[in-house]
C-alpha positions in Angstrom: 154.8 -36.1 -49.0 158.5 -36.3 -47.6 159.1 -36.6 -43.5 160.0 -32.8 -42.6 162.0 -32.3 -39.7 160.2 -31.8 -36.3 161.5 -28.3 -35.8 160.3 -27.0 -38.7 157.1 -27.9 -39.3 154.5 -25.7 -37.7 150.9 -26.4 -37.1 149.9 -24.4 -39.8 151.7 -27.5 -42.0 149.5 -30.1 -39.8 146.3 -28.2 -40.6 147.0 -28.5 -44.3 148.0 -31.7 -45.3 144.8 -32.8 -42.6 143.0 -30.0 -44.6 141.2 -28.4 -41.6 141.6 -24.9 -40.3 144.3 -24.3 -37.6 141.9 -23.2 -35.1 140.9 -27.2 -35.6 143.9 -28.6 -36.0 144.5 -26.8 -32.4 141.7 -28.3 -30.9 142.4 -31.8 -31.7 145.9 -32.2 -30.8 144.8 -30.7 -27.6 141.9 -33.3 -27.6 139.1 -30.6 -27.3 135.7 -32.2 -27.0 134.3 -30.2 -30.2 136.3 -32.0 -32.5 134.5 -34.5 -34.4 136.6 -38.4 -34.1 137.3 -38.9 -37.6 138.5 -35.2 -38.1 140.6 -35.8 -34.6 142.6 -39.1 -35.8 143.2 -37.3 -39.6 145.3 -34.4 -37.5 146.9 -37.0 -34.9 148.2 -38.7 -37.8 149.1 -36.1 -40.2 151.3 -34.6 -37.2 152.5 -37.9 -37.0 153.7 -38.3 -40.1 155.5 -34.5 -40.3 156.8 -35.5 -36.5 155.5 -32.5 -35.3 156.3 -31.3 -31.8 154.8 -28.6 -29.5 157.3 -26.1 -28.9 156.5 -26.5 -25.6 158.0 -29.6 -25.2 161.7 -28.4 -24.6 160.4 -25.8 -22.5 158.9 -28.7 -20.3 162.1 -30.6 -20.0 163.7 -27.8 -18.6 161.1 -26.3 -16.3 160.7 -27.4 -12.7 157.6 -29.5 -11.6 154.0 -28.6 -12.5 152.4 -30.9 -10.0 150.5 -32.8 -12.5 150.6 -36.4 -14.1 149.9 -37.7 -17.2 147.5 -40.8 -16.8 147.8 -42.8 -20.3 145.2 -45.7 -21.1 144.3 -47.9 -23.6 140.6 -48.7 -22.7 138.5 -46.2 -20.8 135.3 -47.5 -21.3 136.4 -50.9 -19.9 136.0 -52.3 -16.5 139.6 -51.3 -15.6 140.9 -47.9 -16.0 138.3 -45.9 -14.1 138.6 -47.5 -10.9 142.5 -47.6 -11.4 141.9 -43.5 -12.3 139.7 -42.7 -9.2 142.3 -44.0 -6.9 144.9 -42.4 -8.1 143.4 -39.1 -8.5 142.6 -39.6 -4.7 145.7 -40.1 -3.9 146.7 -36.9 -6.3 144.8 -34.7 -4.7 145.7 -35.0 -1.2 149.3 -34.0 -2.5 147.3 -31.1 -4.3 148.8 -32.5 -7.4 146.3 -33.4 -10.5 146.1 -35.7 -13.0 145.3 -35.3 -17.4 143.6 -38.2 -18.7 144.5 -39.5 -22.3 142.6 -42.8 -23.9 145.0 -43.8 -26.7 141.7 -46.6 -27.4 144.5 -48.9 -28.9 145.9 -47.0 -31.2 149.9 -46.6 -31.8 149.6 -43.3 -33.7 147.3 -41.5 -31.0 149.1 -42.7 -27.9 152.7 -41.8 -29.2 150.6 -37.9 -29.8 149.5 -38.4 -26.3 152.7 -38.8 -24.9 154.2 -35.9 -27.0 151.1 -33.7 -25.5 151.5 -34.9 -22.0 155.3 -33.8 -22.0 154.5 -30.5 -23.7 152.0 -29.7 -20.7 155.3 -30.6 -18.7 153.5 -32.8 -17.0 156.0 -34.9 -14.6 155.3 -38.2 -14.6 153.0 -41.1 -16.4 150.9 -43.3 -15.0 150.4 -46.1 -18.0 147.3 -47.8 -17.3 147.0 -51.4 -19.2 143.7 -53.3 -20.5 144.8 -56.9 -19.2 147.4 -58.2 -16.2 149.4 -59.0 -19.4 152.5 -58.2 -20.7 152.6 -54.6 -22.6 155.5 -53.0 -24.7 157.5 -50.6 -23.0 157.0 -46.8 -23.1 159.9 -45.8 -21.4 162.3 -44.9 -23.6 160.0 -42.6 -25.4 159.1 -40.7 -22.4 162.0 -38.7 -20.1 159.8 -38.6 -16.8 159.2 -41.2 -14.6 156.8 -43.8 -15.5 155.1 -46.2 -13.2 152.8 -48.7 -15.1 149.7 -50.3 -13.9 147.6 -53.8 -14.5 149.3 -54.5 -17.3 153.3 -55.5 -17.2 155.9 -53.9 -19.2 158.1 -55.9 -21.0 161.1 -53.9 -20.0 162.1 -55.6 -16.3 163.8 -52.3 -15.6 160.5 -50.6 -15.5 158.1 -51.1 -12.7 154.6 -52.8 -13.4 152.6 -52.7 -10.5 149.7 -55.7 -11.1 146.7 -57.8 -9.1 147.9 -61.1 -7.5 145.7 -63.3 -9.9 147.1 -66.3 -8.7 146.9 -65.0 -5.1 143.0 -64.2 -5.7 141.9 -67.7 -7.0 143.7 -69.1 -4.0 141.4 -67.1 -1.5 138.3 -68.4 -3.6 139.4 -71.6 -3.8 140.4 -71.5 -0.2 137.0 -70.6 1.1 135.3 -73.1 -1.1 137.5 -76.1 0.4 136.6 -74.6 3.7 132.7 -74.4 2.8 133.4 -78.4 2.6 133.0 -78.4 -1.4 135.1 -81.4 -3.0 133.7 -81.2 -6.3 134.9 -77.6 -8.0 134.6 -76.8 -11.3 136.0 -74.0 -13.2 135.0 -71.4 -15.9 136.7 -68.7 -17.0 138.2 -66.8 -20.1 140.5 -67.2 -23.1 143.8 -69.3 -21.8 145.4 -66.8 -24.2 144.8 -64.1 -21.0 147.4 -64.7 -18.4 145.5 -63.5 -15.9 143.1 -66.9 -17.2 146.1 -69.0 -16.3 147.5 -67.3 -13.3 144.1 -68.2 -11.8 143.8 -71.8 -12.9 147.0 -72.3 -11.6 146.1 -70.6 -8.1 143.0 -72.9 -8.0 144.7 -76.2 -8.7 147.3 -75.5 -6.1 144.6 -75.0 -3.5 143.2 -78.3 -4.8 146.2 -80.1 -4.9 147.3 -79.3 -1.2 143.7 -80.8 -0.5 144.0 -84.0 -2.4 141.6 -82.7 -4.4 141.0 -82.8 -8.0 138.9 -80.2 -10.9 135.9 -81.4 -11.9 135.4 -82.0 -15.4 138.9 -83.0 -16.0 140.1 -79.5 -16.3 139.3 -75.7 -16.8 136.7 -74.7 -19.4 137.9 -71.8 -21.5 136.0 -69.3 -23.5 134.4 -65.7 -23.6 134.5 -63.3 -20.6 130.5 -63.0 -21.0 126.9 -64.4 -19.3 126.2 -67.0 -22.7 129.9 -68.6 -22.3 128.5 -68.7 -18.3 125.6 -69.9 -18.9 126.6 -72.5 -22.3 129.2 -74.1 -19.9 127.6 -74.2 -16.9 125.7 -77.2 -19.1 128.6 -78.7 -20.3 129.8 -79.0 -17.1 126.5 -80.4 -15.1 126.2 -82.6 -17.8 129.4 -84.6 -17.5 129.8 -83.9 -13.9 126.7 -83.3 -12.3 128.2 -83.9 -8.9 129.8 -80.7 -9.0 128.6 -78.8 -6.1 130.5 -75.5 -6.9 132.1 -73.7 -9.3 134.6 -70.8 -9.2 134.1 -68.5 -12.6 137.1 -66.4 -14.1 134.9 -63.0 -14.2 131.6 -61.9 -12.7 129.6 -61.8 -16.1 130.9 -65.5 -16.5 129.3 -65.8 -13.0 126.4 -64.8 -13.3 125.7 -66.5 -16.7 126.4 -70.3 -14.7 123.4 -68.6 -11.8 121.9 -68.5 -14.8 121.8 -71.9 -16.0 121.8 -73.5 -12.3 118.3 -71.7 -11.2 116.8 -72.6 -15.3 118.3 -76.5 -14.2 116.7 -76.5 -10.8 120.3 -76.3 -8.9 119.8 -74.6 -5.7 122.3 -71.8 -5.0 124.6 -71.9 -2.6 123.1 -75.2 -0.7 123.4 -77.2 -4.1 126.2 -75.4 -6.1 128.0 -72.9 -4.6 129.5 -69.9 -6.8 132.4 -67.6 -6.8 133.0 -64.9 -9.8 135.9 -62.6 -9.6 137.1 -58.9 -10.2 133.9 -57.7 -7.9 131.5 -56.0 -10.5 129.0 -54.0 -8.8 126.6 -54.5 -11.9 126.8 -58.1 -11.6 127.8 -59.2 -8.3 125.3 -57.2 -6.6 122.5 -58.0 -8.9 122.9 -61.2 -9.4 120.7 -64.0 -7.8 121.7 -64.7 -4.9 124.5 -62.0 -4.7 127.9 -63.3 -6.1 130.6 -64.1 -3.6 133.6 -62.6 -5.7 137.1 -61.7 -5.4 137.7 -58.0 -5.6 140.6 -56.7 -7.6 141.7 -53.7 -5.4 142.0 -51.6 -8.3 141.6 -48.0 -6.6 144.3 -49.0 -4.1 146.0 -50.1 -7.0 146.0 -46.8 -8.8 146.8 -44.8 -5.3 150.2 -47.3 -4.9 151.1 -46.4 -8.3 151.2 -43.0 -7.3 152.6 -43.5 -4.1 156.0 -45.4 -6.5 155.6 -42.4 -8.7 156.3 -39.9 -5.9 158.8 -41.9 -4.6 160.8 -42.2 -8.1 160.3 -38.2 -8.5 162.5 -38.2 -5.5 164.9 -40.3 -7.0 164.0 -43.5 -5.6 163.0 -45.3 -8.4 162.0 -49.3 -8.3 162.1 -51.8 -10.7 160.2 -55.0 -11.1 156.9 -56.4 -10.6 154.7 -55.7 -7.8 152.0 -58.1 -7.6 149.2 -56.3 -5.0 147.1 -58.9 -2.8 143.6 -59.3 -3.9 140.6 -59.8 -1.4 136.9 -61.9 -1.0 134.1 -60.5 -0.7 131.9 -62.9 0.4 127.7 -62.8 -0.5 125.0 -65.2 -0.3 126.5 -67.6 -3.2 128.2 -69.5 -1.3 127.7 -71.3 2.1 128.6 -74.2 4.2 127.6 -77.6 1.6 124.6 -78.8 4.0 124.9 -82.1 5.6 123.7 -85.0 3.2 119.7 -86.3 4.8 120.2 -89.7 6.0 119.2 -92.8 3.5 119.8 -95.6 6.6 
């Protein structure tokens, strides 16, 4: 079928060629619970391919501010977006504004509907929520609101990207470790293909080099962000350097996997090995054993200073940039001062 031009294909048009009644084509484009997913994603993208627009959209550029925000993200059933979502709706509603919620779940085709949606609700302004601190393509130029995105950088350094001090975080763990007297500190963590991986390799080894101090085992151990790539190289790790007496994991699932293996090895936590995770996860942190000393991400404040930029460019301030936001630790029971060696004289 030939690409029709956007002003004059109707939604009967999208109905047909998704073959579903208008009533339903209705409902999913206005991503109505009722709607079945794979019935949903066959009228996202036969409206995508007529390039069918809401008439309501040049009614929206026009009108003057509805008091609402479009919040677009990639992964809400991760660890990420909720937390960033809960602190900017805070923030929202003490300005009595409020806030529509799209999940484009990684999809091109549903987030550039999203976006078409969100302006036809006139919403005005987005909030782009990312799944990673990495680098994400820009929106911008498809959107003629301001746009403020968070954890997760746009590649477009005229935009701004608001994003957790990685770096800055595995300094504070590695910081309090050195202070805890700990001169053997191993690392696990993720993928080296996530930045956020790197940034906090390279805000360890810093620490550790201003100490005179080197990583045990030679160097980071990359892998999963899950318990068994915890628990799998917490082994590798004791076994070529068993005098490691902590070790500072990339995630708190990673974390609690190396508890794991250090309790099942007979390594007493923290007076033996002490153990920092990162990003704060109640699920784990709390419940593991002992509880995980862990560096939390700030992410509600995180989603509250987005809005705060927002506001601020609807008032024709705009920034640019990257804003890295300072991380904190949150110090439990697995980690303690290293206690003083018995004496063999």
């Amino acid at each position: 079928m030939s690409r029709r031009r956007s002003d004059a294909v109707t939604l009967s048009d999208v109905a047909r060629l998704a073959g579903v009644s208008i009533a339903t084509a209705s409902k999913a484009l206005n991503a109505r619970a009722e709607v079945a997913p794979a019935t949903r994603d066959r009228v996202l993208r036969s409206a995508a391919e007529l390039s069918f627009q809401p008439n309501a959209l040049a009614r929206g550029l026009t009108s003057g501010s509805t008091r609402t925000i479009g919040l677009l993200t990639d992964e809400l059933a991760g660890r990420f977006s909720i937390p960033i979502l809960l602190g900017a709706e805070n923030a929202l509603g003490n300005e009595q504004m409020s806030v529509l919620l799209c999940d484009a779940r990684g999809d091109a085709i549903r987030r550039q509907h999203y976006i078409r949606m969100l302006l036809a609700r006139q919403v005005d302004g987005f909030i782009v929520v990312g799944d990673s601190n990495d680098l994400r393509p820009s929106l911008t130029r498809d959107i003629p609101v301001p746009v403020v995105y968070v954890y997760g950088e746009s590649t477009d350094p005229a935009d701004l990207s608001l994003l957790a001090d990685d770096e800055g975080g595995a300094r504070l763990a590695a910081e309090h470790l050195v202070s805890l007297r700990r001169q053997h500190i191993g690392h696990i963590t993720g993928p080296q293909s996530y930045r956020a991986a790197r940034d906090r390799v390279t805000g360890l080894t810093d620490v550790l080099t201003e100490h005179g101090l080197t990583l045990a085992g030679g160097g980071p151990l990359h892998g999963e962000w899950s318990q068994r790539w915890g628990r799998q190289a917490a082994r590798m790790l004791l076994a070529t350097s068993p005098e490691v007496d902590a070790i500072f994991c990339g995630n708190d699932q990673i974390a609690t996997g190396v508890a794991d293996t250090l309790t099942d090895l007979g390594r007493s936590i923290p007076d033996d090995v002490a153990v920092v995770g990162y990003d704060n996860w109640e699920i784990f942190a709390a419940d593991c054993r002992p509880p995980l000393t862990t560096v939390d991400l700030n992410l509600e404040q995180l989603g509250a200073t987005a809005v705060t930029h927002l506001f601020a460019a609807l008032d024709g301030q705009a920034r640019s940039g990257v804003i890295r936001q300072p991380c904190r630790l949150v110090v439990r029971d697995s980690t303690a001062p290293l206690p003083p060696r018995p004496d063999r004289s």
